[in-house]
N, C-alpha and C positions, 0 to 999 in steps of 0.2 A: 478235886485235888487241892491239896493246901499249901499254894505258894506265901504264907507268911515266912519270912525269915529266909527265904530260899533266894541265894544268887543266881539271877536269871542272865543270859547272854540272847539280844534281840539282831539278826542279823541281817541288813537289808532295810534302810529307815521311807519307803514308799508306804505307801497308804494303808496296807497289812499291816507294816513292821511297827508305825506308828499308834495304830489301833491294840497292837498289841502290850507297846508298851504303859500307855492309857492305861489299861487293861489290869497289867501285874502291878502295876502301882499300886490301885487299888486294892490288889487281892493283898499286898503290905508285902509283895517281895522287891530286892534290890537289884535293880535293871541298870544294864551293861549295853550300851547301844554300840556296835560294829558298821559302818559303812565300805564297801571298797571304793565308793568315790572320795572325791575330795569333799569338802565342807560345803565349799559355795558350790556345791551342784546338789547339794542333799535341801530339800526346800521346805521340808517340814521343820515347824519347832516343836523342839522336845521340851519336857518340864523340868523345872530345874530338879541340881540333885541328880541327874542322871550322867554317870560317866560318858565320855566318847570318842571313839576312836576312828579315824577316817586313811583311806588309802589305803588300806589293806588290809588280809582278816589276820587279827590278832591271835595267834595262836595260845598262847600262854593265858588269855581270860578264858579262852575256850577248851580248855583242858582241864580248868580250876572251878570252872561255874556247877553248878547244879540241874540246868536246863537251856536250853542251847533251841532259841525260837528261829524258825529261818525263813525268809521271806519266798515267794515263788519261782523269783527271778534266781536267786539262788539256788547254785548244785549242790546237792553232796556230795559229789563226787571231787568235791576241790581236796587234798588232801589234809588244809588245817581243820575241816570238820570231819573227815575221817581219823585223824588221829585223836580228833576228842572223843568220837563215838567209842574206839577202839580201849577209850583211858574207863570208858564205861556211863559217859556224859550219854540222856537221854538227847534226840532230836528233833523236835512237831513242828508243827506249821500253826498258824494262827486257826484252822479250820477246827483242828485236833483240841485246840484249847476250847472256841468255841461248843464243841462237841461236849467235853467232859463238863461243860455250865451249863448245860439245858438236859430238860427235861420233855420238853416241848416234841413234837413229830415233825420229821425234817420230810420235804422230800425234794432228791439231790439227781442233777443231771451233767452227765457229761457227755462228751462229742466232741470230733474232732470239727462237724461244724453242725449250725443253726440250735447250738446249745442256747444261747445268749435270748434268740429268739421262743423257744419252748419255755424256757426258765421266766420270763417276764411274760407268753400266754398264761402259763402255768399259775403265776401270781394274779392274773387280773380275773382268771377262772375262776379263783378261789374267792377272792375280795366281789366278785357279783353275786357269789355264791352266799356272803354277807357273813366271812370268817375275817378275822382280823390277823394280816398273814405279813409276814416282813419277807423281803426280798434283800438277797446281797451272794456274796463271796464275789470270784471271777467276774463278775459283770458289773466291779467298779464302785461295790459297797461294803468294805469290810463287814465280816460276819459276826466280829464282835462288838461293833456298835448297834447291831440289832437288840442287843441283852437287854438293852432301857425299855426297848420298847414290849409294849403289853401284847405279843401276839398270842397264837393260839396256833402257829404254826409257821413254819419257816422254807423258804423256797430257795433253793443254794444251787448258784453253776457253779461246777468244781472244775478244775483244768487238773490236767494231768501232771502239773508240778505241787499241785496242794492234795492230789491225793496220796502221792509219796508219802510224805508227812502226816498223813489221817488214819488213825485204826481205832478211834472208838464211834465213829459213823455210824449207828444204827439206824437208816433211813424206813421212813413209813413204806416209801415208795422211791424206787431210786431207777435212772438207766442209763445207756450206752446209746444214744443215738445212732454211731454209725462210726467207723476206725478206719483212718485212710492216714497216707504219711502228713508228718508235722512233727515241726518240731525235733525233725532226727539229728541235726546238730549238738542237742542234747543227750541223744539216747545212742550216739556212739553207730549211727546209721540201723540203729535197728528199729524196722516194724515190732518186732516181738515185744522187746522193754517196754514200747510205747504203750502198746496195748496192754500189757501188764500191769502197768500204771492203772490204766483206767479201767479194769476190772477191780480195783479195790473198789471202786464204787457200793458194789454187791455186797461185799462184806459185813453180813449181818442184818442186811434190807427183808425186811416181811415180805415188800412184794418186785421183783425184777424185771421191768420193762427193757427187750430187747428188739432189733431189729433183724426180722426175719428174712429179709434179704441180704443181713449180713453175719457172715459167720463169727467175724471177729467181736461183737455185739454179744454172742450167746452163752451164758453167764452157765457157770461148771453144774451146777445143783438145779435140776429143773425142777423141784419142789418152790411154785406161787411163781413159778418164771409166763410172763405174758408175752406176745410176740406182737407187733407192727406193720403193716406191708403193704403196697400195692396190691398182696395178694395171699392166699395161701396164710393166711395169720388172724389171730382173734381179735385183732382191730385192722380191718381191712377196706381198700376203695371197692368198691360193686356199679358196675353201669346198669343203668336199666334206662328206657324211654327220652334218651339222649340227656341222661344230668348221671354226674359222677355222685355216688356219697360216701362220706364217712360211715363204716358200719363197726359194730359193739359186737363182736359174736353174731354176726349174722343179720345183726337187725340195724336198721339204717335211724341212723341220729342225725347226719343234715346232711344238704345238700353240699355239693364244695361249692357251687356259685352264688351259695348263699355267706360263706367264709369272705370276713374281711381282710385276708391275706391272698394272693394269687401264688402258683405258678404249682406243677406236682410236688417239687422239696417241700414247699408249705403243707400242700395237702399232708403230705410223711411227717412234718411237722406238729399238726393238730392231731393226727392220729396218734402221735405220742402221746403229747399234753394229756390227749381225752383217756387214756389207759391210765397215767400217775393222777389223772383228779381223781376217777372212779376208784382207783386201787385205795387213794388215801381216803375216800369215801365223800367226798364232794358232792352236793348236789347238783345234779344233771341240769335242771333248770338255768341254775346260773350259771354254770358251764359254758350252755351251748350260748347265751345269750353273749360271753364275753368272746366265742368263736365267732360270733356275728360282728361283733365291733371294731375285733383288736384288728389294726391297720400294719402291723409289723414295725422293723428298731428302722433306724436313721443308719445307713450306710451299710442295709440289707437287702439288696436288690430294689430300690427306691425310687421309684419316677421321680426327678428331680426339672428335668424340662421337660415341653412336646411344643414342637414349631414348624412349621412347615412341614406336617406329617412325618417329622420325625422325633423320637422319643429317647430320650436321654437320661440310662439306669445306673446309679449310686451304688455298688457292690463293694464297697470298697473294703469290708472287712471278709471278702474272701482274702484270705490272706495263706490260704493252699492250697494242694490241685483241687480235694474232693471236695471241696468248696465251688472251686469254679465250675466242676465237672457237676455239682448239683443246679449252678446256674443255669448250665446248657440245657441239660436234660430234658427231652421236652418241648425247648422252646422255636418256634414255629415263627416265621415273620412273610411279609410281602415282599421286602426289599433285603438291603443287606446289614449284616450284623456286624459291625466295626468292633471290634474287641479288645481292649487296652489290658497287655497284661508287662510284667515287669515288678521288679522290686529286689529285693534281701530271696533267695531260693528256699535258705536255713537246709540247704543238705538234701534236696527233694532232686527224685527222677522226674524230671517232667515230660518226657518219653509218655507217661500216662496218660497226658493228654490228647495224644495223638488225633486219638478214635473221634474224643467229643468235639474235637475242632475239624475234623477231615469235610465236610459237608460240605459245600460249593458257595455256598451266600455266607459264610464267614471271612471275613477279612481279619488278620492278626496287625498289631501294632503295640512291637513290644520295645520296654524303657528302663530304664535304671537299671541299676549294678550289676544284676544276673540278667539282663534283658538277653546278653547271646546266648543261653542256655535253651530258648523259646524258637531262636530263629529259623530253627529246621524241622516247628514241628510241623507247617506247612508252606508249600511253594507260595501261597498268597501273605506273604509276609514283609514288612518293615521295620524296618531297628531306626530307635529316636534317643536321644539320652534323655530327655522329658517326659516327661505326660504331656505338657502343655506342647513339645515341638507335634508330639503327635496327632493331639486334636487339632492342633494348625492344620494340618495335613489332613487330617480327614473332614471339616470343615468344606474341605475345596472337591469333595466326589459326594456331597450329604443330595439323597435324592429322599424325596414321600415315599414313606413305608420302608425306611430304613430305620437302627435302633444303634445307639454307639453305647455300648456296657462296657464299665470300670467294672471287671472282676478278675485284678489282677493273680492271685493264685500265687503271692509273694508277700509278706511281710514290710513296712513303706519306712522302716528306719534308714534306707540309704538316703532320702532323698526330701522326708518330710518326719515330724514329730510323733505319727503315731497314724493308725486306717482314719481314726477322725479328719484329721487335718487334713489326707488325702484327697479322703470325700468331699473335704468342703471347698478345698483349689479345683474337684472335680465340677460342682457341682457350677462355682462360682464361673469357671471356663466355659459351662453347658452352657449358662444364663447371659454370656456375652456373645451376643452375635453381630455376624462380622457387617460393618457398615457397609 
């Protein structure tokens, strides 16, 4: 598309909004930068020459402009960018610009969780495989400062706010890890919208990785649609002689106790990845090799301590139920499992969790802002306003062969800067033991 001469309006100046205006600069159109904060909260600099307008979305540039970019964090659903749609102003996303400048073969994943984690197996599969591949969107690297770089293929987490705004995606290989609530604050309490969201995913993809244990996952057009699963699916676990494996259609590609990643979500994990390498046509060799190494992200079920036989896990970007709820799953100990959940809710029944916390060696210890939301989903429960008042507390019952997991199943804006920072007061708490 030829934005020379074209008034563009960029909305939302974060690390997208920024990239994108970079971006149109270059392509010679005349950029319109919009914040609704104030200035001294907005921390990027912009280049000169660029309009800007702070504290609120301007309506009148955005009803006048020619294209109208908008950041993630932004709705359309706010009405001054429904009245410009409605004046007949187009509206994308930094993904959609991305999209219409390459040429290249994408392959795009979304999920409500361990997107973050597939999306960076997915890129280290392919770079062993010895392709020259860029990694970004959603996972903290604008997708248009990939355009410098010389790949030969591109590997995109997309979040359900960027796929809004995407409809020229034609992924090599794209999927639906798995759809659980999130994020319903945005979508007006509805599962359905959410999900809708992230089936544009599909939209135009060669090949469709879904998950066969989940319905919301299973993409409308079963024409090249592949499935995923513990079971019953073309990439499946199969036991045999007491070792689990990843299998390809039947045929067994590794062992999982040979995978650098632990826990069954992971296994569900890799059995994704290994379906969008093969679909994008990766070779298996370096494939499996980088399924052997890759160790998983920082504040994704993490051993961050073990002392006195007890082991202290980093989750800290569960930041929903089916996040936490893929924590548990599964997971098997000697002693007891201390469980810190609390935070931002963003609109979630957590009622859902009932089930995976009902088991007898769970102990609940929940905090921050929606932490009384939690407090009844079992009689073995504590309310704390802290994280830290809570690991005080649990500090003082820590016995060998116990495990204290941060997988809060809550968003940590009430109480800290972002799941990083969570994890790292998490992690820094674990590492101080008590004199």
């Amino acid at each position: 598309m030829n934005y020379q001469g074209k008034t563009v309006c960029v909305v939302g100046l974060g690390q997208s909004g920024l990239s994108s205006i970079a971006y149109l600069i270059k392509c010679g159109a005349t950029v319109r930068a919009i914040d609704t904060r104030t200035q001294e909260k907005c921390k990027g600099e912009l280049p000169q020459g660029v309009e800007t307008h702070f504290g609120s979305l301007n309506a009148q540039w955005l009803s006048a402009c020619d294209l109208i970019v908008v950041s993630p964090g932004v709705a359309l659903a706010n009405p001054e960018i429904q009245n410009a749609i409605a004046a007949g102003v187009e509206v994308v996303g930094d993904i959609e610009l991305f999209c219409r400048a390459t040429t290249k073969p994408i392959i795009a994943i979304t999920g409500s969780n361990g997107k973050s984690t597939v999306t960076t197996l997915v890129y280290e599969m392919a770079k062993a495989a010895g392709i020259k591949v860029g990694l970004g969107g959603n996972i903290g690297i604008p997708a248009l400062s990939l355009l410098d770089n010389d790949a030969e293929l591109f590997v995109l987490e997309l979040s359900s706010f960027q796929l809004e705004t995407t409809s020229s995606l034609r992924a090599v290989a794209a999927t639906i890890l798995n759809v659980s609530p999130d994020h319903l604050d945005r979508y007006n309490g509805s599962l359905t919208l959410y999900q809708q969201a992230k089936m544009r995913i599909y939209d135009g993809a060669q090949y469709k990785i879904f998950n066969a244990q989940d319905a919301l996952t299973t993409p409308q057009s079963a024409v090249n649609a592949i499935s995923f699963g513990v079971c019953d699916a073309d990439y499946s676990l199969q036991t045999s002689d007491n070792r689990t494996w990843l299998c390809a259609h039947g045929v067994r590609v590794l062992a999982c106790d040979e995978l650098g990643i632990v826990g069954r979500h992971n296994e569900l994990n890799a059995l994704a990845a290994l379906a969008l390498t093969d679909a994008a046509g990766i070779a298996r060799e370096g494939a499996i090799s980088a399924l052997k190494t890759f160790k998983g992200l920082d504040h994704r079920f993490q051993l961050v301590h073990q002392h006195n036989g007890v082991r202290w896990v980093n989750d800290s970007k569960a930041t929903n139920i089916g996040s936490t709820q893929a924590a548990l799953h599964g997971l098997q100990l000697d002693g007891t499992l201390h469980l810190l959940l609390g935070g931002l809710g963003k609109g979630q029944d957590f009622n859902e969790l009932k089930s995976a916390v009902a088991p007898d060696f769970i102990q609940l210890y929940c905090f921050g802002q929606d932490g009384d939301l939690m407090t009844s989903l079992s009689p073995r429960t504590q309310r704390f306003d802290t994280m830290a008042q809570a690991i005080e507390a649990i500090r003082r019952v820590l016995k060998p062969g116990d495990m204290v997991l941060l997988s809060p199943a809550c968003a940590s804006f009430d109480q800290f800067n972002g799941f990083e920072h969570r994890g790292e007061v998490f992690k820094a708490l674990a590492q101080k033991e008590r004199a």
